[in-house]
MARDO-129854 format. One record per residue (C-alpha): residue in one letter; y, z, x; residue number from 1. Coordinates in Angstrom, 2 decimals. Each point is the difference from the previous one (the first is absolute). Layout:
BEGIN
A,Y,Z,X,NUM $
...
END
This chain:
BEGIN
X,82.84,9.40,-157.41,1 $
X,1.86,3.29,-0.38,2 $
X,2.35,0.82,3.36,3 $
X,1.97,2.44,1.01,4 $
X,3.30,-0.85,2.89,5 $
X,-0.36,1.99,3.50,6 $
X,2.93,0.42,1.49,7 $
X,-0.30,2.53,3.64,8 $
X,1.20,0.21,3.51,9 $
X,-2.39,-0.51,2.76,10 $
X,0.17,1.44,3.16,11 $
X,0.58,-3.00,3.06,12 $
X,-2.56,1.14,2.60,13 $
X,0.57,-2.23,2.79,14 $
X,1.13,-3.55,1.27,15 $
X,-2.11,-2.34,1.43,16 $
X,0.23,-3.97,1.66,17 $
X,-3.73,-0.52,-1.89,18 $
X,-1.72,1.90,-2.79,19 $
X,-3.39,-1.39,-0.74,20 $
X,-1.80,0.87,-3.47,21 $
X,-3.96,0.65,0.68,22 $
X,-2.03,1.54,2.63,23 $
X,-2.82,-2.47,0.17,24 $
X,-0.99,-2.35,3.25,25 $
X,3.35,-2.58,-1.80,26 $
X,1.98,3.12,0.84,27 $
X,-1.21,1.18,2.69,28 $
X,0.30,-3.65,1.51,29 $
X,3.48,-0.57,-0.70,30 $
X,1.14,4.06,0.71,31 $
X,-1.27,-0.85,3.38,32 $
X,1.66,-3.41,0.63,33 $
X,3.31,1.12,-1.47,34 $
X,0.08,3.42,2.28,35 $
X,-1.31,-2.03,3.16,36 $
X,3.02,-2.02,-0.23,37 $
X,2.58,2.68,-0.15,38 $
X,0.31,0.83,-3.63,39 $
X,0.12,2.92,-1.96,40 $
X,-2.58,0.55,-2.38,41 $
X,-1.27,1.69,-2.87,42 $
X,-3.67,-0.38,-1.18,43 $
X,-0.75,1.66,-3.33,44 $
X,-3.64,0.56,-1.18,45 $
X,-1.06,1.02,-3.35,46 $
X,-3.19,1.95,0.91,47 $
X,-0.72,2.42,2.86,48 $
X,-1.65,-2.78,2.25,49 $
X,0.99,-3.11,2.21,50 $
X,-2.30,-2.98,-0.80,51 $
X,0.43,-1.01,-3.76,52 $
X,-3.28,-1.84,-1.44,53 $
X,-1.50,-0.25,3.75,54 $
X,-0.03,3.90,0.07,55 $
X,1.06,1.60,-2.94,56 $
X,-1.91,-2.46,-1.67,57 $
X,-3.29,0.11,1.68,58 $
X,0.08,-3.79,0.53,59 $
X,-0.92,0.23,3.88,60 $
X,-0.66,-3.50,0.88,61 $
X,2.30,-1.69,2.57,62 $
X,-0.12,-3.09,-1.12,63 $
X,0.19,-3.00,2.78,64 $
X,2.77,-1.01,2.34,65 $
X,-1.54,-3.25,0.87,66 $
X,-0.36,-2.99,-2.33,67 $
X,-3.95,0.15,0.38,68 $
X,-0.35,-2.68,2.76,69 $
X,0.39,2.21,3.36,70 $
X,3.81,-0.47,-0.22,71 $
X,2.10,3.37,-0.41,72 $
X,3.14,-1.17,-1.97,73 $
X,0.98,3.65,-1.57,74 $
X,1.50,2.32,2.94,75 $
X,3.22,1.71,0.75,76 $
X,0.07,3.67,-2.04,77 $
X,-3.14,-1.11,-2.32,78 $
X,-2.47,0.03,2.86,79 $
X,1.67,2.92,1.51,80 $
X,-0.41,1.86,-3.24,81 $
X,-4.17,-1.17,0.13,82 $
X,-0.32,1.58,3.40,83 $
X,1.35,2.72,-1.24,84 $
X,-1.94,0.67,-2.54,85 $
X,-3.21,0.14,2.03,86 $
X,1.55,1.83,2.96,87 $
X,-1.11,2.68,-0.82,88 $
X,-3.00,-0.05,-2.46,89 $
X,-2.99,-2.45,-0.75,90 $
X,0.24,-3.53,-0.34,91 $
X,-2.34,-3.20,0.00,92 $
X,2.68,-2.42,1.60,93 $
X,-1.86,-2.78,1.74,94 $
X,-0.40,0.86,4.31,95 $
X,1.53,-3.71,-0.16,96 $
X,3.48,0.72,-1.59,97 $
X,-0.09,3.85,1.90,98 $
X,-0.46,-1.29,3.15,99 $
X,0.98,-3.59,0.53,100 $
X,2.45,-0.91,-3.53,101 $
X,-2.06,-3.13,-0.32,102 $
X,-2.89,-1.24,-1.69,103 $
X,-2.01,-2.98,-0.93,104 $
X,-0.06,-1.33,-3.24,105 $
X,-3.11,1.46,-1.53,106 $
X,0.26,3.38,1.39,107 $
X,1.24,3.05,-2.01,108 $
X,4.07,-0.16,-0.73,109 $
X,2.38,1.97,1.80,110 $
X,-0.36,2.63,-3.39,111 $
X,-0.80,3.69,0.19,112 $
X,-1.39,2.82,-2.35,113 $
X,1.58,3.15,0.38,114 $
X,0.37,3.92,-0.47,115 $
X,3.00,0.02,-2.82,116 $
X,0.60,3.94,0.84,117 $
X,0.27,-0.64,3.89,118 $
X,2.41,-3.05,-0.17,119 $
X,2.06,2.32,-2.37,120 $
X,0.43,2.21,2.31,121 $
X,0.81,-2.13,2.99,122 $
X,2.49,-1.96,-2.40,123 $
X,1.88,3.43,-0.38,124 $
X,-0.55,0.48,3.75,125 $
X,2.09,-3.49,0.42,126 $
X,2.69,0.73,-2.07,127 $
X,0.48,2.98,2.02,128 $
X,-0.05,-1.24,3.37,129 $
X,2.12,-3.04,-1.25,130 $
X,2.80,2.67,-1.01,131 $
X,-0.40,-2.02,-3.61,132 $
X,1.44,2.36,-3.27,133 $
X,-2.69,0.62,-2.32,134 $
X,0.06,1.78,-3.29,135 $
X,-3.35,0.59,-1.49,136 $
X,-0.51,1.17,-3.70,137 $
X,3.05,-1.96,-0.83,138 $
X,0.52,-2.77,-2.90,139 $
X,2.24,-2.84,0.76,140 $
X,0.98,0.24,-3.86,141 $
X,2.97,-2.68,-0.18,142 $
X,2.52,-2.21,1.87,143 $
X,3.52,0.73,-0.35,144 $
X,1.65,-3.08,-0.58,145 $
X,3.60,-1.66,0.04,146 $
X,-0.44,-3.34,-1.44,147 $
X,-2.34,-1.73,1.94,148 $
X,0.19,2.24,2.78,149 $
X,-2.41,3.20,0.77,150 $
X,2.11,3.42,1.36,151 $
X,-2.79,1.67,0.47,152 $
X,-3.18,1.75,-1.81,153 $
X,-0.72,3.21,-2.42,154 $
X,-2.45,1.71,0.57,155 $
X,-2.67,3.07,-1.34,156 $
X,-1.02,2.70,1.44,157 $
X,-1.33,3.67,0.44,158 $
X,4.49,-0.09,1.00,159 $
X,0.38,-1.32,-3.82,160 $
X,2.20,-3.73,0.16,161 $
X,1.99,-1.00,2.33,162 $
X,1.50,-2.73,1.67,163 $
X,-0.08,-1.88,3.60,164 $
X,2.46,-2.86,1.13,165 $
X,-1.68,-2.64,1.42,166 $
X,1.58,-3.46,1.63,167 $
X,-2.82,-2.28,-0.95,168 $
X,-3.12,1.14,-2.36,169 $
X,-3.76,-1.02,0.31,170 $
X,-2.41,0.05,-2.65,171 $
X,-3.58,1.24,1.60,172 $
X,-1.31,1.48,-3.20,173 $
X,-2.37,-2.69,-0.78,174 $
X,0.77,-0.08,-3.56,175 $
X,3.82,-1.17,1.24,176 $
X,1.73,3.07,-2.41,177 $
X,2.87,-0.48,1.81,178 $
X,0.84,-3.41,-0.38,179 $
X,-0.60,-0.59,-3.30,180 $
X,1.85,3.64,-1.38,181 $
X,3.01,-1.92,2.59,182 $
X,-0.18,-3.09,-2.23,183 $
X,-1.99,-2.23,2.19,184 $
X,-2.50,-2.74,-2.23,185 $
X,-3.36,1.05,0.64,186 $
X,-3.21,-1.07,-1.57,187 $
X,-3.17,2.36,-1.16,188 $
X,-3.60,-0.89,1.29,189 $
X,-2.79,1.14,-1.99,190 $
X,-3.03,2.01,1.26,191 $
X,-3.54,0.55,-0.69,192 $
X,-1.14,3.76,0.06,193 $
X,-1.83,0.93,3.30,194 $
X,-0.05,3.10,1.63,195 $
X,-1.16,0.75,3.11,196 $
X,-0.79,3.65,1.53,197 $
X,-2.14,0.92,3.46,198 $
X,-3.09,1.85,-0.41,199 $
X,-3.24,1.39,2.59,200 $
X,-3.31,1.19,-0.99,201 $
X,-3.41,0.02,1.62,202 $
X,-0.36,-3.46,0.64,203 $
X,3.13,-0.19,1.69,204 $
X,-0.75,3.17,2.53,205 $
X,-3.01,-1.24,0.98,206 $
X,1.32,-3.25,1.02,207 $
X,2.44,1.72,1.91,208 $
X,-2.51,2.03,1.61,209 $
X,-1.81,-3.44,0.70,210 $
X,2.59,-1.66,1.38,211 $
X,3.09,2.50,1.05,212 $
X,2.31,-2.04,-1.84,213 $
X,2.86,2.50,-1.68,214 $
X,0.88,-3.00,-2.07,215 $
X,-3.35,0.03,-1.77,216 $
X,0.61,3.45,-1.44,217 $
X,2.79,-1.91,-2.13,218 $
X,-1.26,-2.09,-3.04,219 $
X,2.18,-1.76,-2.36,220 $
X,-0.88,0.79,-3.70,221 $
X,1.14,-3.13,-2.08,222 $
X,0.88,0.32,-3.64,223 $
X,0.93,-2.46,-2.57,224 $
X,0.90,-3.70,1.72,225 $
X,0.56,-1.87,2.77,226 $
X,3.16,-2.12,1.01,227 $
X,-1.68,-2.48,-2.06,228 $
X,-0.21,1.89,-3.01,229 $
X,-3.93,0.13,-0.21,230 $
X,-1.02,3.70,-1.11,231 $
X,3.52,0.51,-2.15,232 $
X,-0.86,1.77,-2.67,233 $
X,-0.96,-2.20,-3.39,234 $
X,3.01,0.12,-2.57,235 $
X,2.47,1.70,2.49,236 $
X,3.60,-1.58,0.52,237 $
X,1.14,-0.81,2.89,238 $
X,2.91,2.57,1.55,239 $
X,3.25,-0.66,1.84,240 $
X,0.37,3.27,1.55,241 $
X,3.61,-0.05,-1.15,242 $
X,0.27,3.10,-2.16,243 $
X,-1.53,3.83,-0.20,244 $
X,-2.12,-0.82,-2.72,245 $
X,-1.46,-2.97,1.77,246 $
X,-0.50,1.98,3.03,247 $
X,-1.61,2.76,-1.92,248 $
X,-2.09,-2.04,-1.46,249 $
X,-1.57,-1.70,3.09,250 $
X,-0.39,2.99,1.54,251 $
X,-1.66,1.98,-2.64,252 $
X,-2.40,-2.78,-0.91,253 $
X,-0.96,-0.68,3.72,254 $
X,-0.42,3.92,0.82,255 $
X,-2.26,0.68,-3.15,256 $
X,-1.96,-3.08,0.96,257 $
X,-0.57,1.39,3.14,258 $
X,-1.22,3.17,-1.30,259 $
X,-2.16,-1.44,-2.28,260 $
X,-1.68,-2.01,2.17,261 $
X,-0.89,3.10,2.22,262 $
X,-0.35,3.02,-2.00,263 $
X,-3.85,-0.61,-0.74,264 $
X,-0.61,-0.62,3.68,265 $
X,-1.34,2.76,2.21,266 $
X,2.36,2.59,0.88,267 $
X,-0.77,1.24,3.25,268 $
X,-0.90,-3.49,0.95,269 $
X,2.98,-1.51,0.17,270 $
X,4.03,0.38,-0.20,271 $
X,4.02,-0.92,-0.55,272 $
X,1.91,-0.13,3.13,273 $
X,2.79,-1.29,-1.13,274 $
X,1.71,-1.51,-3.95,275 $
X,2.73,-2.07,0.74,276 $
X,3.42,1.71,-0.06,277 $
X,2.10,-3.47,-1.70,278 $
X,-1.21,-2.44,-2.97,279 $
X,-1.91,-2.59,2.54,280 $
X,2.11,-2.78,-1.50,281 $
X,0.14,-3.67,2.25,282 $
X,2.46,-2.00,-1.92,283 $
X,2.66,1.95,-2.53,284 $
X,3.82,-1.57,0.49,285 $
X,1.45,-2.06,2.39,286 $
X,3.45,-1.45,0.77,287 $
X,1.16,-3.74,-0.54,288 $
X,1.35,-0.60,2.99,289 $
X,1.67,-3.41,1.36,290 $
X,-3.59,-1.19,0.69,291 $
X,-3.33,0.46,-1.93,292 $
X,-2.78,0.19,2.08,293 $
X,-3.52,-1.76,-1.18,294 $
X,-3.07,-1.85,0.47,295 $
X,1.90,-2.95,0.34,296 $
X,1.32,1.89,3.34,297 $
X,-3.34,-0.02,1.64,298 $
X,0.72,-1.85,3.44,299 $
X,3.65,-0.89,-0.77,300 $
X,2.67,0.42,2.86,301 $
X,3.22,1.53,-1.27,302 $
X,2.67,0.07,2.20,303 $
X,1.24,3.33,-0.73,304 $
X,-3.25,1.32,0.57,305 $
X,-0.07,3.95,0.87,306 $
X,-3.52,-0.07,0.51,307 $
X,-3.38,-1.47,0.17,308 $
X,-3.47,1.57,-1.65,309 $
X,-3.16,-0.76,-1.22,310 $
X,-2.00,0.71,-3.17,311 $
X,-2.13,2.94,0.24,312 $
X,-2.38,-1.33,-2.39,313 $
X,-0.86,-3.48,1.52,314 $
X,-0.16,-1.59,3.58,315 $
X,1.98,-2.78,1.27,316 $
X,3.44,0.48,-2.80,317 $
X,3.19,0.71,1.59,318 $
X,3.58,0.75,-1.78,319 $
X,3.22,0.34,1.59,320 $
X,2.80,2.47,-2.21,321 $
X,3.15,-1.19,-0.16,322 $
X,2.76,2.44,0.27,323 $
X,1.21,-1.29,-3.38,324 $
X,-2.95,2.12,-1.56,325 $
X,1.61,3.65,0.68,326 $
X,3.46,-0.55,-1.51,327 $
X,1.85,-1.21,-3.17,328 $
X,3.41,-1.90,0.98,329 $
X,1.58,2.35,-2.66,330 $
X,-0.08,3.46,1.26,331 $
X,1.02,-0.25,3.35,332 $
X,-1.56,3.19,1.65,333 $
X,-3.26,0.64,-1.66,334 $
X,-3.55,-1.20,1.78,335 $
X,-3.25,-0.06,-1.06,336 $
X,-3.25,0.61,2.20,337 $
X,-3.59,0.30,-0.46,338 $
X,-1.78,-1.01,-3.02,339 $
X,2.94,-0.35,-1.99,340 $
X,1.99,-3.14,1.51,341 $
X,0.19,-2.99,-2.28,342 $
X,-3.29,-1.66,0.10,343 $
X,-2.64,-1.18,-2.59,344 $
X,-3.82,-0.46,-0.25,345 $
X,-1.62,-0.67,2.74,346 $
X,3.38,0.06,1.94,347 $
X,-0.08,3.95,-1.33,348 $
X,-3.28,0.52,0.91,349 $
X,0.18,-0.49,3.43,350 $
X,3.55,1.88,0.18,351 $
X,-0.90,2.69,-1.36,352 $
X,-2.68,1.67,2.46,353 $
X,0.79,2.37,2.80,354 $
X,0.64,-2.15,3.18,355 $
X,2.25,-2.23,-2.01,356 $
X,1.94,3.13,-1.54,357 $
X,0.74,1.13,3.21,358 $
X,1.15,-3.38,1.39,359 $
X,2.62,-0.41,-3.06,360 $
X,0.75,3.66,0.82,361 $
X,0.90,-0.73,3.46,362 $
X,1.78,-3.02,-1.00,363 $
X,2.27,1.66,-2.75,364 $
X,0.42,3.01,2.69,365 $
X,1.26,-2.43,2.05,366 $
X,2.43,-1.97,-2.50,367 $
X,1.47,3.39,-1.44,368 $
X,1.40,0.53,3.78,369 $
X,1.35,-3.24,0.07,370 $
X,2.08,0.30,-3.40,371 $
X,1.02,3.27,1.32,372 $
X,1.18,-1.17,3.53,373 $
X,1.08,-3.19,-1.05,374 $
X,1.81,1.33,-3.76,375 $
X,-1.94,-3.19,-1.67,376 $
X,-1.64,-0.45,-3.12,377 $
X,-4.02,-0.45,0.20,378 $
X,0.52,-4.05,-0.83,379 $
X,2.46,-0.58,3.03,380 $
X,-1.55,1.44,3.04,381 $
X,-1.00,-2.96,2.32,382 $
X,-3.44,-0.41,0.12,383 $
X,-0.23,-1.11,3.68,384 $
X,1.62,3.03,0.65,385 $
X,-2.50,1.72,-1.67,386 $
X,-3.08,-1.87,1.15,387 $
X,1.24,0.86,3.41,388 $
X,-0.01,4.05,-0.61,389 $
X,-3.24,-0.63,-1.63,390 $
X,-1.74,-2.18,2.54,391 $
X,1.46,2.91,2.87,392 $
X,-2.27,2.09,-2.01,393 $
X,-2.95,-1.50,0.86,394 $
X,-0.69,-1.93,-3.89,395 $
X,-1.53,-3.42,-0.50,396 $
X,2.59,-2.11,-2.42,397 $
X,-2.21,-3.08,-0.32,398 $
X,-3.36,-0.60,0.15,399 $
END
């Protein structure tokens, strides 16, 4: 491949303790835990809205903070962020989990649908009131390293590149960019196509009439596969979400077979709300980390547990995350959260959804302040001491 050499000064824009790489509910989650402790900190968002694939993304399903049993096991900033979402628009949370937080084992999960506009806008509200730094429109482009050690991040812009210092890094992008252009092992997943978009039509309004239920006026217009890969399209590859082209691709292919699926159908009967704003990947790269989580977690203690959660997709399956997941022992001030931490299969699956993004969020939020305060690397900061913080903030370690 033909290259040229680049060679420009960029502009230092600011200092901070914490700079954290992605707007999404990982982000958002560990911007929140890190500033709530003291710290300075930077959150940088690619797009023009708080949220990532929950908002941006049009995937508004809050998936469950109980293990499917009547026990809530998920709290701290991850239920705080599910309340907010419904605060202040429709939701179909169960009167059990609104009003009591328990419920019995057969009864609807402690899971909510949402409006993805309206929690966008209350996330932004958040960030305000929390006094958090947020720059929107912005691309988190590359880590500037010395050796093994991350200075801080360059960035795109409207402002053209420049550059802020940061004291410890976390990668929130979901497709962990950061860590792997800063050196850090990481593997690629493989998706099926499936795109997802909201629509209404005449169906929908009169069911809303029927009922007075704002939530009915949102449908979710499926196309291509599920998580299982039934519906992915014959003869199509699989894509990583790791390059332009592959994003391109997806995107392209999932938009035209969205419009091809409605363009016969009766124009005044029906319409779009909303196309989603990101490629609707669930699994492109994540880190390896000290610790792999996978099936072969399911109801295993770990002692350096940071958390306890379910599995959104059965009843009765509990995991706990060891911290081990959201760090490599080489690079001493970079963290992952969300989606991207260094699990596999099944252990991946259940990671990567939005309750369990913003509990690693929180948790590297939480660990950046304590290499900051404490001037340690990620693998040396005493997990009692960090069990402790955690625990004050109101998290289940073990199950």
């Amino acid at each position: 491949m033909e290259k040229i050499i680049e060679t420009r000064e960029v502009p230092i824009k600011g200092e901070y303790d914490i700079i954290i790489a992605g707007g999404g509910i990982a982000g958002v989650a560990a911007a929140l835990a890190a500033k709530r402790l003291g710290s300075r900190v930077l959150l940088i968002e690619k797009s023009v809205m708080l949220g990532g694939l929950a908002t941006l993304g049009l995937i508004s399903w809050y998936e469950p903070l109980c293990d499917g049993t009547g026990r809530h096991i998920i709290k701290g900033i991850a239920e705080e962020l599910l309340l907010l979402s419904i605060r202040y628009g429709p939701s179909d949370l169960s009167e059990d989990w609104e009003k009591h937080k328990k419920s019995t084992p057969n009864s609807r999960r402690y899971a909510t649908h949402f409006s993805p506009a309206i929690f966008a806008l209350a996330l932004n509200d958040l960030m305000g009131k929390e006094g958090i730094d947020v720059r929107l429109d912005m691309l988190a482009s590359y880590p500037v390293m010395e050796q093994n050690i991350c200075k801080g991040l360059i960035v795109e812009s409207k402002s053209g590149r420049e550059c802020f210092k940061a004291a410890v890094v976390i990668d929130a992008t979901g497709d962990a960019d950061i860590l792997f252009r800063g050196g850090i092992p990481c593997i690629n997943g493989r998706n099926f196509l499936s795109y997802v978009a909201q629509g209404c039509g005449l169906k929908e309004a009169q069911k809303f009439i029927e009922t007075r239920d704002v939530l009915s006026l949102r449908k979710w217009i499926t196309c291509g596969s599920n998580m299982y890969g039934v519906g992915h399209p014959e003869g199509l590859h699989l894509f990583s979400g790791t390059s332009n082209e592959d994003v391109t691709e997806f995107v392209r292919i999932g938009q035209q077979m969205l419009f091809d699926r409605i363009k016969e159908e009766a124009p005044a009967e029906r319409d779009i709300i909303a196309i989603p704003g990101m490629a609707q990947y669930r699994t492109t790269r994540h880190i390896q980390g000290e610790y792999e989580l996978t099936i072969a977690d399911e109801e295993k203690h770990h002692d350096d547990s940071v958390g306890a959660i379910g599995d959104f997709r059965k009843r009765n399956v509990r995991y706990e995350i060891p911290y081990r997941c959201l760090y490599n022992k080489n690079f001493p001030n970079m963290l992952a959260a969300g989606r991207i931490v260094s699990a596999s299969g099944d252990g991946w699956e259940v990671t990567r959804v939005i309750p369990v993004a913003a509990l690693t969020g929180q948790v590297a939020g939480t660990v950046a302040y304590l290499i900051h305060t404490k001037n340690q690397a990620a693998s040396d900061i005493n997990v009692a001491d960090l069990q402790s913080l955690l625990l004050d903030q109101g998290l289940v370690l073990h199950f």
